[in-house]
C-alpha positions in Angstrom: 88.8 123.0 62.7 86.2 122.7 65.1 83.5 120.8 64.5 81.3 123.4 66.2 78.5 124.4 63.3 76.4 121.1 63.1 74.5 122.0 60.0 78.1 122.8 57.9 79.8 119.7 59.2 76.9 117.4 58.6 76.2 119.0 54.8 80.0 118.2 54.3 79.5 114.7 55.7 79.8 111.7 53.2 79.8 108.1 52.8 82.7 106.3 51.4 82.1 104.1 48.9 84.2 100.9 49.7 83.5 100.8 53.4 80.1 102.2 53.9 81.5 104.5 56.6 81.1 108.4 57.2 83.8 110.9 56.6 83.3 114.8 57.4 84.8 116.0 54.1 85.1 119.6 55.3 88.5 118.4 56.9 90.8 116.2 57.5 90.8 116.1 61.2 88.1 117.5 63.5 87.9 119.3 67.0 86.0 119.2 70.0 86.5 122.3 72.2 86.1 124.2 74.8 82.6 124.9 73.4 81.9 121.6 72.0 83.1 119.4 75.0 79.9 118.2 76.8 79.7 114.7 77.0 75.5 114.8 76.4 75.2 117.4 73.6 75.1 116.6 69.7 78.6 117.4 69.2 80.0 114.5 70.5 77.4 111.9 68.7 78.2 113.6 65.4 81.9 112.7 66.1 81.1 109.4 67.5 79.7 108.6 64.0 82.7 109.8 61.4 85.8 107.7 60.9 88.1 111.0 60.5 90.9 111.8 63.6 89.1 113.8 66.4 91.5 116.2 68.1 90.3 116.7 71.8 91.2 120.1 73.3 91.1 120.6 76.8 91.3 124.2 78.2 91.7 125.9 81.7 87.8 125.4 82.1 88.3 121.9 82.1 88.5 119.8 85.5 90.4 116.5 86.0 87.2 114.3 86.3 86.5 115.3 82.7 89.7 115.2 81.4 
């Protein structure tokens, strides 16, 4: 899912035991989007943090300089 709602994802967000890194438990894999995208907002430093897969998805918005 998106990782759009910043106070669900980070509630859900857990350190594992063994390596000492951060897991958002509320999925496997996470999303930025469309709505989520800016390179300067929260969204991405939360997903910078978590060791999870982050799915990237581009829409028709999206111009070749940030892609």
């Amino acid at each position: 899912h998106e990782a759009l709602l910043l106070d669900y994802e980070s509630a859900l967000t857990r350190v594992d035991s063994r390596t000492g890194q951060l897991y958002d438990v509320s999925a496997h894999m996470v999303w930025i989007g469309e709505r989520t995208r800016q390179l300067d907002h929260a969204h991405i430093e939360f997903a910078s943090r978590i060791r999870n897969p982050i799915g990237i998805k581009l829409g028709p918005s999206t111009t070749a300089e940030e892609a």
